[in-house]
MMTF fields as JSON, N, C-alpha, C and O atoms, coordinates in Angstrom:
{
  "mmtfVersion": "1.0.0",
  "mmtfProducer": "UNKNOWN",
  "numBonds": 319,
  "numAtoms": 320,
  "numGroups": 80,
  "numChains": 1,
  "numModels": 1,
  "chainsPerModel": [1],
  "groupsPerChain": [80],
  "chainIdList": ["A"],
  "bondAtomList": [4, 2, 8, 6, 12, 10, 16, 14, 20, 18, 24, 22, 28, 26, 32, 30, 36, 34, 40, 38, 44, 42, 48, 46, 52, 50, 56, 54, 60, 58, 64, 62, 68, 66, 72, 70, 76, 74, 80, 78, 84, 82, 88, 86, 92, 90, 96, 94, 100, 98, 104, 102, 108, 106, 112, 110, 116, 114, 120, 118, 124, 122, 128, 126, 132, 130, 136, 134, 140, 138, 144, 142, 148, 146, 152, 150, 156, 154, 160, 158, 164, 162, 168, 166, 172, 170, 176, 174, 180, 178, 184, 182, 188, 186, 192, 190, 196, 194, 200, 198, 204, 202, 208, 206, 212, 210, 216, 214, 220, 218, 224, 222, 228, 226, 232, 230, 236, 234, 240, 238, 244, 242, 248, 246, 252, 250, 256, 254, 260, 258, 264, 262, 268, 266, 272, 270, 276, 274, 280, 278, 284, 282, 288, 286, 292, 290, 296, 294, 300, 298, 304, 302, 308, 306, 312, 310, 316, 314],
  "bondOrderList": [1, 1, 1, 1, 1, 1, 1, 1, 1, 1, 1, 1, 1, 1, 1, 1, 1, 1, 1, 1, 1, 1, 1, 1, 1, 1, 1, 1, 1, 1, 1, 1, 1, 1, 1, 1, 1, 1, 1, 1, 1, 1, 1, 1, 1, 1, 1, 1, 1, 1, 1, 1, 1, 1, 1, 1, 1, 1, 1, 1, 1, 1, 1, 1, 1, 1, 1, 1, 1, 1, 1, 1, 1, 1, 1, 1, 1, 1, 1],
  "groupList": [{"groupName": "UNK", "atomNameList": ["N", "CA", "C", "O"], "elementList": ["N", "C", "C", "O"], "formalChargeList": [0, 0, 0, 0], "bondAtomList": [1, 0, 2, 1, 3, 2], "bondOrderList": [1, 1, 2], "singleLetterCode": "X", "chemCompType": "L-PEPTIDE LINKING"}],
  "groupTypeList": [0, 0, 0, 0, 0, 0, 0, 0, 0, 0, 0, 0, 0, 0, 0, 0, 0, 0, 0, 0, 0, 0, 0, 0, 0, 0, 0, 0, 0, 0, 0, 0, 0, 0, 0, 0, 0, 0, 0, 0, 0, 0, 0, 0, 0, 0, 0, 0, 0, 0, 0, 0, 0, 0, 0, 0, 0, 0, 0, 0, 0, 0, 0, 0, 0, 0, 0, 0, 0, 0, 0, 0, 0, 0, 0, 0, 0, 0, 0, 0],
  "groupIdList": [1, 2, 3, 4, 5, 6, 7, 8, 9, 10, 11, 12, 13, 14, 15, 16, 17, 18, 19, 20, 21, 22, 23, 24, 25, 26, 27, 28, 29, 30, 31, 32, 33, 34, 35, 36, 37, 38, 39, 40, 41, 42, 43, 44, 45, 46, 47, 48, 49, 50, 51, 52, 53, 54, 55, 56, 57, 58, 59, 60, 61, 62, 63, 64, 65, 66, 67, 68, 69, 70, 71, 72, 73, 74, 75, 76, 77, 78, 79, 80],
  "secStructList": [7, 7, 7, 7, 1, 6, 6, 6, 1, 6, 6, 1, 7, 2, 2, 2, 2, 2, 6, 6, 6, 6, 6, 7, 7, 1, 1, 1, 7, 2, 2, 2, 2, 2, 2, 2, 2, 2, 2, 2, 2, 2, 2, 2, 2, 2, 2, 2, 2, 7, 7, 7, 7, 2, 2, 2, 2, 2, 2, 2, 2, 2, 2, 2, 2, 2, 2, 2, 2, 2, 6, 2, 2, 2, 2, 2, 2, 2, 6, 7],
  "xCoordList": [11.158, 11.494, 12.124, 13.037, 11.811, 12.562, 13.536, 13.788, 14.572, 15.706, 15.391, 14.393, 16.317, 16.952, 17.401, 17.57, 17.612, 18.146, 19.535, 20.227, 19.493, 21.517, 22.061, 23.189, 21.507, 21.68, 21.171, 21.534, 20.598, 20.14, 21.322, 21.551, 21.684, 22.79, 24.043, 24.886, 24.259, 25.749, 26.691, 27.818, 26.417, 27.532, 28.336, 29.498, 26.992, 27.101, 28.189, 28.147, 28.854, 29.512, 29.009, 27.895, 30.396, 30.304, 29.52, 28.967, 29.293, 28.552, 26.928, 26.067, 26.603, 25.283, 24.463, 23.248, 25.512, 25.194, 25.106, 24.432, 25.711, 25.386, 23.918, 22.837, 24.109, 23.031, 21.927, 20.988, 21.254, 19.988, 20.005, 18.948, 20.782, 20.361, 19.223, 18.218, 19.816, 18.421, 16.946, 15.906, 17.384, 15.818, 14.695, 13.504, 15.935, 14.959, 13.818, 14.092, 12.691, 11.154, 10.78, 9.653, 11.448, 10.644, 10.804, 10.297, 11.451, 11.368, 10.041, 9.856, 9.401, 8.107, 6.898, 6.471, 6.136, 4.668, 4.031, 4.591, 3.198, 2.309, 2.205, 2.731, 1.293, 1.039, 2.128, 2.059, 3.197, 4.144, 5.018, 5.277, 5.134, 5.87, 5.062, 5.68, 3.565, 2.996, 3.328, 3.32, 3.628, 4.072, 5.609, 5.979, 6.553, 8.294, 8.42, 9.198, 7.145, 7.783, 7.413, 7.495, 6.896, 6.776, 8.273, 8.817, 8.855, 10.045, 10.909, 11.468, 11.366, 12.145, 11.944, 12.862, 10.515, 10.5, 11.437, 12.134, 10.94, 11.407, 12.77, 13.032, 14.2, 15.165, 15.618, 16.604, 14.297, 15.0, 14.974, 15.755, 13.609, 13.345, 14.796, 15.3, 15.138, 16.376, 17.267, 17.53, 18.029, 19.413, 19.224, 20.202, 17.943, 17.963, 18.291, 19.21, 18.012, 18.392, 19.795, 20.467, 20.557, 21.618, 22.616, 22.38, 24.379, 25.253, 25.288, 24.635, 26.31, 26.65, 27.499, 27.95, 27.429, 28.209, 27.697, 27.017, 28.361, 27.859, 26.496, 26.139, 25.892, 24.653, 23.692, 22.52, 24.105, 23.47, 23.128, 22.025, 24.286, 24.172, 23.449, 22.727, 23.769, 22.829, 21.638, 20.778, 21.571, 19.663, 19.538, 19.195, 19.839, 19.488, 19.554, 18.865, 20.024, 19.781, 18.944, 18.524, 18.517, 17.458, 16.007, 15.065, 16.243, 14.938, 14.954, 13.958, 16.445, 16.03, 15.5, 14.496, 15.838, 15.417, 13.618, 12.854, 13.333, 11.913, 11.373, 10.312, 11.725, 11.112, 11.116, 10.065, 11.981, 12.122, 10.948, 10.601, 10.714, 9.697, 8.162, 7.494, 7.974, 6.942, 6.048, 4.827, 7.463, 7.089, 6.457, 5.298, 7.506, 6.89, 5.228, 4.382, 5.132, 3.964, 2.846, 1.759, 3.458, 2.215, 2.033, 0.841, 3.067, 3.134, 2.305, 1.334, 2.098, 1.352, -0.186, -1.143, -0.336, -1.737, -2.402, -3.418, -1.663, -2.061, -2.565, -3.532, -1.579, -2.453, -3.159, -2.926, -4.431, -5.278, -5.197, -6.188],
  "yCoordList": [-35.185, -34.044, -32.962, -33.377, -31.61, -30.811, -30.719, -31.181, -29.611, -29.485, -28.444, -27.773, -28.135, -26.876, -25.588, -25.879, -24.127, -23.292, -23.695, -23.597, -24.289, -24.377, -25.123, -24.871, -26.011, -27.377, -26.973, -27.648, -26.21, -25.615, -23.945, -23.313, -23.911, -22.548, -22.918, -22.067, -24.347, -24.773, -24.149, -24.007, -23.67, -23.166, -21.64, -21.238, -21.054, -19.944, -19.101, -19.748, -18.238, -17.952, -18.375, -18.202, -19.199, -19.765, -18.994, -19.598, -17.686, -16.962, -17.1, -17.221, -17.079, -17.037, -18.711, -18.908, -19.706, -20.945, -21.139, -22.082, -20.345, -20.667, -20.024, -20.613, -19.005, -18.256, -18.859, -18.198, -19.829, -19.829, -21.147, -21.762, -21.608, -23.33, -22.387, -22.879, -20.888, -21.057, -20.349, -19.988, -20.301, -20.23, -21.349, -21.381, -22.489, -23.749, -24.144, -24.226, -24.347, -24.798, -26.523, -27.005, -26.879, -28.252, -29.196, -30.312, -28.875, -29.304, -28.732, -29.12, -27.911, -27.33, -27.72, -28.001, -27.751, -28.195, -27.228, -26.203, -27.495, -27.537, -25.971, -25.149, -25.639, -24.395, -23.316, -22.213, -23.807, -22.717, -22.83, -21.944, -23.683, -23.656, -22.763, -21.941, -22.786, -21.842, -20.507, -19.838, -20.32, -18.395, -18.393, -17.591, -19.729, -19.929, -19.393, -18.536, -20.34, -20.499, -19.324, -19.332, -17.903, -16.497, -16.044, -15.554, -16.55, -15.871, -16.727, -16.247, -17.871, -18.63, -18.372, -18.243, -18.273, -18.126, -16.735, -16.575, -15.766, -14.562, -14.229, -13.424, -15.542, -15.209, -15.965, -15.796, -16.989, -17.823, -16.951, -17.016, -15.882, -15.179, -14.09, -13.776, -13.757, -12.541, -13.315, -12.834, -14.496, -14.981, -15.289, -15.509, -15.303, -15.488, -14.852, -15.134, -13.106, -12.022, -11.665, -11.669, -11.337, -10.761, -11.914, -13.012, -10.891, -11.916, -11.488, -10.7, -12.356, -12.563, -11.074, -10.281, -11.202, -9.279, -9.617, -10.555, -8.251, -8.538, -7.718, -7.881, -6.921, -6.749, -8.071, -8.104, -8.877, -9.726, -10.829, -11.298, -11.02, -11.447, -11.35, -12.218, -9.643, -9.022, -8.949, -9.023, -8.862, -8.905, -10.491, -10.708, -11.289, -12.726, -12.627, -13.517, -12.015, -12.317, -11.706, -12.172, -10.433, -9.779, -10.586, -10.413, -11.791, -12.25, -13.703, -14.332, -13.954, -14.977, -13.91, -14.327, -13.013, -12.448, -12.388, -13.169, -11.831, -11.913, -13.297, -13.394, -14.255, -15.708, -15.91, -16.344, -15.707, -16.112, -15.295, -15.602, -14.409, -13.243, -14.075, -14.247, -14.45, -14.698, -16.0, -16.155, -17.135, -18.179, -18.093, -18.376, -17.615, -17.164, -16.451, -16.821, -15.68, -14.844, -16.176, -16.239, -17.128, -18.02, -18.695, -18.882, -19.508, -20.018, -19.427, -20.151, -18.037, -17.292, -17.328, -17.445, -17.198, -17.724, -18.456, -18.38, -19.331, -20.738, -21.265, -21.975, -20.699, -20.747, -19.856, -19.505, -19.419, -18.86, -17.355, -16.763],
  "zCoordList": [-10.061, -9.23, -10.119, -10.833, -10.223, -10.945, -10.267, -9.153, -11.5, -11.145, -10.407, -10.664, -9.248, -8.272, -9.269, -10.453, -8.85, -9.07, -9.677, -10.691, -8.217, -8.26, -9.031, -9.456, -9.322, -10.358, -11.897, -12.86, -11.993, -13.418, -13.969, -15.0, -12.7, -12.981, -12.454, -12.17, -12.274, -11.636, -12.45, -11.978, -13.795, -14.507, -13.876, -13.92, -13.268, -12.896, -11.725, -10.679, -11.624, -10.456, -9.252, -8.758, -8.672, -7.014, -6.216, -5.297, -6.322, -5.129, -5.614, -4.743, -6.881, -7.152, -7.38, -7.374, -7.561, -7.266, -5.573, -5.159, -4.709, -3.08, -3.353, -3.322, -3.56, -2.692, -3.576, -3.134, -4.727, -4.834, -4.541, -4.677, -4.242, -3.278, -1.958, -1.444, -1.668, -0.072, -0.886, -0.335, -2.746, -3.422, -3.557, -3.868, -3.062, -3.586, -2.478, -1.281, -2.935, -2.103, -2.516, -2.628, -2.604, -3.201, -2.005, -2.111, -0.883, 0.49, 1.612, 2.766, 0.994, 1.708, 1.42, 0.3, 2.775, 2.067, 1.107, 0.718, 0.86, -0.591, -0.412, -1.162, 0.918, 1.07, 1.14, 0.596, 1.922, 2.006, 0.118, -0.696, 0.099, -1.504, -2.333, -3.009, -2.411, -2.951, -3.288, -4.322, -2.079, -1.29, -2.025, -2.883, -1.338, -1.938, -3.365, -3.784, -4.253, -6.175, -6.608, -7.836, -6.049, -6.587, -6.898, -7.887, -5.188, -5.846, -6.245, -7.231, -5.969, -7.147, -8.47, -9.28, -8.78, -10.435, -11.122, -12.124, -9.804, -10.132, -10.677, -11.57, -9.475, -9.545, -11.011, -11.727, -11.138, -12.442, -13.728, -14.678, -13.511, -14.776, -15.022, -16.101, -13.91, -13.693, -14.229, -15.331, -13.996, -14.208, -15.71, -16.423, -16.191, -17.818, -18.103, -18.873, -17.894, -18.233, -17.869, -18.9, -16.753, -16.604, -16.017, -15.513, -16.417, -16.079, -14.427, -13.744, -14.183, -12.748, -12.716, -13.543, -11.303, -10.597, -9.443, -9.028, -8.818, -7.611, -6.955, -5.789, -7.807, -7.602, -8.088, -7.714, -8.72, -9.052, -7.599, -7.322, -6.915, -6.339, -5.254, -4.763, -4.659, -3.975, -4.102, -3.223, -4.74, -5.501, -4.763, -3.601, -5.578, -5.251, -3.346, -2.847, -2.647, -1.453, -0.765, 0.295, -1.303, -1.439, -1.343, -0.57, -2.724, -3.239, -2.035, -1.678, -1.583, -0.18, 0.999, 1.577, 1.319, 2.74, 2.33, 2.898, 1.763, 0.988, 0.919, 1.536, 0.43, 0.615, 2.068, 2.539, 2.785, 4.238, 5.549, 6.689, 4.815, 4.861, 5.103, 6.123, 3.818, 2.905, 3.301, 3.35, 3.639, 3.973, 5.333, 5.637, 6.152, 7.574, 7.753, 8.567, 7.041, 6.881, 6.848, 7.421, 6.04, 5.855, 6.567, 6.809, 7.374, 8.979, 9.419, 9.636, 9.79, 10.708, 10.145, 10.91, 8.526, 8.334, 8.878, 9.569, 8.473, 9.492, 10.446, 10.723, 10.993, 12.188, 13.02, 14.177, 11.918, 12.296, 12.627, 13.056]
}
C-alpha cells in the first residue's frame, strides 16, 4: 500500500498534515481514484516545492474542494 500525503509530510505543519489526509484516494474505486490521483499528485508536486504558510495551506484546500468536485463529476459519469 503506498504511503498517504499525510504520512509522507507528517513532518510538516499541523494544518497542512490535516488538510491532505482529505487528499488521500487509495480508499476509492479504481475509477474514481483515477479522477482523485490528478490532484493528489499535484499537491505532492507543490509541497516539494514550497514551505508551509498559510496560503499554502489554502491552496491545499483549494486542491480538496476540486477533488471533491471531480470525484463527484465521475459519480455522475457513471451513471450514465
Amino acid at each position: 500500500m503506498p504511503v498517504s500525503l499525510a504520512q509522507k509530510y507528517a513532518h510538516r505543519h499541523f494544518s497542512v498534515v490535516q488538510a491532505l489526509r482529505w487528499l488521500d484516494c487509495g480508499h476509492l474505486p479504481d475509477n474514481l481514484r483515477a479522477v482523485a490521483i490528478v490532484l493528489t499528485a499535484a499537491a505532492d508536486q507543490l509541497l516539494e516545492q514550497l514551505e508551509d504558510g498559510p496560503q499554502l495551506t489554502r491552496g491545499l484546500h483549494a486542491l480538496i474542494e476540486a477533488k471533491d468536485c471531480m470525484v463527484r463529476q465521475a459519480v455522475l459519469d457513471s451513471e450514465g
